[in-house]
C-alpha positions as CSV (number, residue, x, y, z in Angstrom):
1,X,-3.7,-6.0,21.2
2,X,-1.2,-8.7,20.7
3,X,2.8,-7.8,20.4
4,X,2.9,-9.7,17.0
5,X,1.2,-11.6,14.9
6,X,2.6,-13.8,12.1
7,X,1.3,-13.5,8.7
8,X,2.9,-15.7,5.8
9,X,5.7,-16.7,8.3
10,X,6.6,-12.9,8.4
11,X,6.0,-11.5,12.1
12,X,4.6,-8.3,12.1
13,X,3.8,-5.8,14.9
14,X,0.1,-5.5,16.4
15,X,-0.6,-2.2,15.6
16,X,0.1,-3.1,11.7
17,X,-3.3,-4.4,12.0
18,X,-4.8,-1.4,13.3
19,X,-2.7,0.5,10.8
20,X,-4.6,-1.8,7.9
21,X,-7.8,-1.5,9.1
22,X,-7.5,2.3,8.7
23,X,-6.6,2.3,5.5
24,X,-10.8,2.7,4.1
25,X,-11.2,5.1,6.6
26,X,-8.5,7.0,5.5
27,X,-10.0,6.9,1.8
28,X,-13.1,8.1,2.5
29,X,-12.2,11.1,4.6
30,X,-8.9,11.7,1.7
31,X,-12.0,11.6,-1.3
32,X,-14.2,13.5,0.9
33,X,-11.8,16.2,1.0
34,X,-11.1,15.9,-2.6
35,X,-14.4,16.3,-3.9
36,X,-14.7,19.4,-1.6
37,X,-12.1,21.1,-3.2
38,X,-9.9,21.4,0.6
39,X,-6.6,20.0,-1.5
40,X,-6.3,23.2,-3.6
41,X,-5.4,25.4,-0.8
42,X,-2.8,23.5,0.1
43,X,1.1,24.2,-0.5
44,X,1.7,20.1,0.0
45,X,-1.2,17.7,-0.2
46,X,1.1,15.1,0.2
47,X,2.4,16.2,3.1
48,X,-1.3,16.7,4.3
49,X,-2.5,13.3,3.9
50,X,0.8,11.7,5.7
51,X,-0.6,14.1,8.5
52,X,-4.2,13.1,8.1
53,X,-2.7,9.3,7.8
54,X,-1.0,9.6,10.9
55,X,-3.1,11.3,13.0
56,X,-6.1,8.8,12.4
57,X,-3.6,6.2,13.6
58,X,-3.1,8.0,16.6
59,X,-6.5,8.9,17.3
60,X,-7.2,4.6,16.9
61,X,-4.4,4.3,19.3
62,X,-5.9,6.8,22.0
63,X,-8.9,5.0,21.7
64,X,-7.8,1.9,22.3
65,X,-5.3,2.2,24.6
66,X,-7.8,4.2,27.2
């Protein structure tokens, strides 16, 4: 993965990208757990999908790294 990557003259770190390219993942599992009701036992589904965010970022990272 490369240490940065210019887009629009604005350098940006590599794992932006990877961050980006998580984002429709991360939509599909978020609506997922929408239509099956999980976000109503929650005390902070807000807090929950930062969490859920973050931990599909690091789960990408694991992955790539080795």
């Amino acid at each position: 993965m490369p240490l940065a990557f210019s887009f629009a003259g604005v350098y940006l770190p590599g794992a932006a990208l990877l961050l980006i390219a998580l984002i429709p993942f991360f939509i599909v599992i978020d609506r997922m757990l929408v239509v099956m009701g999980w976000y109503r036992w929650l005390w902070h589904p807000s807090l929950f999908r930062m969490a859920l965010m973050i931990s599909l970022y690091a789960l990408a990272i694991i992955q790539l790294v080795g």
